[in-house]
N, C-alpha and C positions, 0 to 999 in steps of 0.2 A: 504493500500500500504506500509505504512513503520508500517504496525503491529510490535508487541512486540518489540521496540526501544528502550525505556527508561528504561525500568524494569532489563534489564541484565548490563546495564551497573552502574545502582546506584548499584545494589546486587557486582559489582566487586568493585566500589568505597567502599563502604560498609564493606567489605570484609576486603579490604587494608588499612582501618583506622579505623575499631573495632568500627563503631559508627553505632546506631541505620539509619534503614532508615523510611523514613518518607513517609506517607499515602498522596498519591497524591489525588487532593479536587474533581477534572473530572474529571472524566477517558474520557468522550467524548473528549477532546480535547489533548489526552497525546497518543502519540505511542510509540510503544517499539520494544527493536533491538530483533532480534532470534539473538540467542547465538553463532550463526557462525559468526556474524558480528563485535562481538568484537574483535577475530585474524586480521584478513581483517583490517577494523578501525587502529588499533595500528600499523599495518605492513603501510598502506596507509602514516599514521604522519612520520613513521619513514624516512619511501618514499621518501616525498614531505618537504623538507626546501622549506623555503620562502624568497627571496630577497629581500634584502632595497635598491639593486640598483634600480632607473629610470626609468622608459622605457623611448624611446626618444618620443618626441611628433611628430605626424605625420604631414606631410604636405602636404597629401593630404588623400580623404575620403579611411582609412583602411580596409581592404577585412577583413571578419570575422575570426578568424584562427576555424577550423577542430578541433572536439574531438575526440582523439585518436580511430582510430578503435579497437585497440585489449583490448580495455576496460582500459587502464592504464591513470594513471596521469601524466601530467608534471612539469618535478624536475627543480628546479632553484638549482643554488648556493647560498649560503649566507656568505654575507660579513656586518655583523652587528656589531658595534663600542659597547661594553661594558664599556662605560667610565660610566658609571651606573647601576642601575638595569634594568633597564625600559628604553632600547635603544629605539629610533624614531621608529614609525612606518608608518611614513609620506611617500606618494610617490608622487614626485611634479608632474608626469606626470598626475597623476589623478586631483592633485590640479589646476592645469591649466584648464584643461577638462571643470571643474564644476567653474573659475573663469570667462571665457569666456561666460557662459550665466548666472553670476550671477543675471542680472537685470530682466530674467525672472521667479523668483522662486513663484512670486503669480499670474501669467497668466496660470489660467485655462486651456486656449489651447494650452500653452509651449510644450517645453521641458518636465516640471514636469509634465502634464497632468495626468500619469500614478500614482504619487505619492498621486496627489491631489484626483482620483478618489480612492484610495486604503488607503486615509486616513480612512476614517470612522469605516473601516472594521480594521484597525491594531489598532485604539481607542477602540474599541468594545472589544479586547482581554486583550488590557493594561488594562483598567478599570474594568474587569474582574476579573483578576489574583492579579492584586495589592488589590483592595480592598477584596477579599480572603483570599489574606496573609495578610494583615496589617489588617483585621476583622473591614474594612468599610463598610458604607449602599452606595450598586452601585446605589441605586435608588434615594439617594438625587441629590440634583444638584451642591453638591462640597463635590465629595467623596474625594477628597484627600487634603483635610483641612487639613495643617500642616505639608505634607510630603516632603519631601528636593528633589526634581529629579532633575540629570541633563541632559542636550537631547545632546549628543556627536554626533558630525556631524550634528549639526541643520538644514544646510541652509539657507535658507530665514526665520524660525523659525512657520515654517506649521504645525509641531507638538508641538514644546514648544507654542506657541498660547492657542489651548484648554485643554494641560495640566495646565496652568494657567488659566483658564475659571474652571477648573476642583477642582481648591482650591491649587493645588502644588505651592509651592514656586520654581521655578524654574531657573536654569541658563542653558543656552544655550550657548553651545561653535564650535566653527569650525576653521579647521588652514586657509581658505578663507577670507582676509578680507573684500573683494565685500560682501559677503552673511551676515557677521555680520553688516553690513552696511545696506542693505538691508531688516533686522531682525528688525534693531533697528526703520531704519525709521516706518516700517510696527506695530510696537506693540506699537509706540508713539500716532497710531491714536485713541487705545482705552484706558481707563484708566484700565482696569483689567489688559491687558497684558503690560501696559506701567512699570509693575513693574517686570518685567524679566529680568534678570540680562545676559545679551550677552557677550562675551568674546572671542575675536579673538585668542583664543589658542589651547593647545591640551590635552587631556587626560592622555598623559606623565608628562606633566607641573603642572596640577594639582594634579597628584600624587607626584610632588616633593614639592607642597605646602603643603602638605598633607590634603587636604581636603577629604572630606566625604559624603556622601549624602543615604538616605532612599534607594533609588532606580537610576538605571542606565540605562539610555534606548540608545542604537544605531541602529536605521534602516537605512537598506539599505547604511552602511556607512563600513561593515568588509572586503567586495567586492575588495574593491578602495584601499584598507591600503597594505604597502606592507609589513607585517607578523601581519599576523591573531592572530600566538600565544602569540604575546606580547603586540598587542592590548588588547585582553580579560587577560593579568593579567593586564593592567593598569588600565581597565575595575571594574576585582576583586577588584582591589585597593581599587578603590574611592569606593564600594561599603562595608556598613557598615557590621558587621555580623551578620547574620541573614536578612538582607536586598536582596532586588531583583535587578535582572536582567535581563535586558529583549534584545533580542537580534534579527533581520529580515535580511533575506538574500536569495541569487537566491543557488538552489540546481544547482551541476556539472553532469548535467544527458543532454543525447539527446535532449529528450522535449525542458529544459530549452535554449539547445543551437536552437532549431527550436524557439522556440515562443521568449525569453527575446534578441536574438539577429537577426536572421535571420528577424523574422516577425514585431519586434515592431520597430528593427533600419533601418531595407531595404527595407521593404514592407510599414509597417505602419506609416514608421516616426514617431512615438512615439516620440524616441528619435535620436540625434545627432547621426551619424556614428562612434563608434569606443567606447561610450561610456562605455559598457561592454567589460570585458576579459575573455571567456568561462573558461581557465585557471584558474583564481582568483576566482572563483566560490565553496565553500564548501559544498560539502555532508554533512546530518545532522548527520550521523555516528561520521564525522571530528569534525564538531563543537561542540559537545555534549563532546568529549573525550579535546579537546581545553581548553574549559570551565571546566571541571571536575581537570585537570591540573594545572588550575587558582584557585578552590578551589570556586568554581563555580558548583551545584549540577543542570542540571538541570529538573523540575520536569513538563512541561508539554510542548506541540509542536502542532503547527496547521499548516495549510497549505492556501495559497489563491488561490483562482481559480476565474476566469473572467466568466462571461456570455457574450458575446456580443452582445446578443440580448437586456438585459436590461440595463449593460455600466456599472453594478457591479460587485465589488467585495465581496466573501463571504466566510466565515472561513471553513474550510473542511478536512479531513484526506488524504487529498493529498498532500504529499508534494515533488511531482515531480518539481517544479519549482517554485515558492516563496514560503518561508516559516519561521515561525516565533518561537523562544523559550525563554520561560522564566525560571529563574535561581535563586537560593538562595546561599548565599554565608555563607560556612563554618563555623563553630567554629576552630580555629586555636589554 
């Protein structure tokens, strides 16, 4: 579905910075753009600014908004404060959202339900690609002995959990302090993950600390921010070079707005009403050129798909609606 994705876009990266490209490890797991998509792509960023205003919080359950019929995107304005490099990319409307059901983040049949069943399947990826690139054995039982991650957008800290079961040194940050709260109680009860460093902040913050780490993981957290593109340089940032990237999100397509909004928030109760913005939504054209931007290369992409008959999820070349990519980050 999303054949030849990746391959035209590193060859333009490539191109424009006279450096070698690099030999992707799967090809099973990597799509590539057709060559038409890189016009479209560049015209779509150029398109779509992204807003650090607000939206206002609703106060009562929001009707879904409509994806444009005539196939287009919707443009915000942007009014982003340059008192820095690396302006906020906070939107407290979403921060609220996810502070209101903070206490449910390790109830199986929450809110998170969705997250927690689709852990297993976006571990299976991460543990994949990182020990790949950093030339770890996936088979022991602490492939990532030694490596520095931080889980940007933790939450309840469902993923920095078994990346610390996993051998990573890990810090976990979110701008919620319900969920860092939450994090901390929850990994005090083991001693493995009782060593996870939590941090009620943000990923702008810690690039003004300048910190660093092996690898940078944020799922299902680009969605929510209100500008993508300077998430993923604060992203770049903290990311060392030569280090990974790793990045999960809902694709801006039909499907996505039938099943992640229509079906999971109105039909299935998955989740709260309102919690997705079909708008906020990035095609993997966008984010791959986002990330490329940031200095951010990235080299492979999978897709999840649901069964509902078995209540899994499982990695696949479909990335009409969640979908997930890993990234290496430049020599500068």
């Amino acid at each position: 579905m999303a054949s030849k994705l990746l391959n035209h876009l590193r060859a333009l990266y490539t191109t424009n910075n006279h450096s070698p490209s690099h030999r992707l490890s799967n090809p099973k797991l990597i799509f590539h753009l057709p060559r038409s998509f890189l016009s479209v792509s560049q015209s779509l960023l150029h398109a779509r600014p992204y807003s650090d205003a607000p939206e206002p919080i609703p106060t009562g359950p929001p009707l879904p908004e409509k994806p444009p019929t005539n196939g287009g995107t919707t443009s915000y304005k942007k009014n982003v404060s340059r008192a820095s490099n690396f302006s906020s990319s906070l939107n407290e409307a979403e921060l609220s959202k996810f502070s209101a059901i903070a206490e449910t983040w390790w109830d199986a049949e929450g809110p998170f339900k969705p997250l927690h069943l689709m852990n297993p399947t976006r571990l299976a990826f991460i543990r994949s690609t990182l020990c790949r690139h950093f030339r770890k054995d996936p088979h022991c039982a602490r492939p990532f002995e030694g490596l520095r991650i931080v889980d940007v957008g933790c939450g309840g800290g469902i993923l920095s959990e078994p990346l610390a079961r996993m051998g990573a040194i890990v810090m976990g940050i979110d701008a919620v302090e319900k969920n860092i709260k939450i994090a901390r109680l929850h990994a005090d009860l083991d001693p493995v993950t009782s060593a996870i460093e939590y941090h009620c902040t943000t990923a702008e913050k810690l690039v003004e600390e300048q910190r660093e780490f092996d690898a940078v993981i944020a799922l299902e957290v680009i969605e929510h921010v209100a500008d993508p593109a300077e998430f993923c340089k604060s992203l770049a940032a903290l990311t060392v070079t030569s280090g990974a990237t790793v990045i999960s999100t809902i694709n801006r397509s039909v499907r996505s707005y039938a099943t992640a909004i229509i079906a999971a928030e109105y039909l299935l109760h998955w989740l709260p009403k309102g919690t997705h913005q079909w708008s906020s939504f990035l095609i993997p054209e966008e984010l791959v050129l986002i990330l490329q931007r940031a200095s951010v290369t990235v080299q492979e992409m999978a897709g999840f798909e649901y069964n509902p008959l078995t209540g899994r999820w499982t990695l696949s070349d479909n990335v009409s609606v969640n979908f997930i990519a890993f990234g290496t980050k430049n020599h500068q």
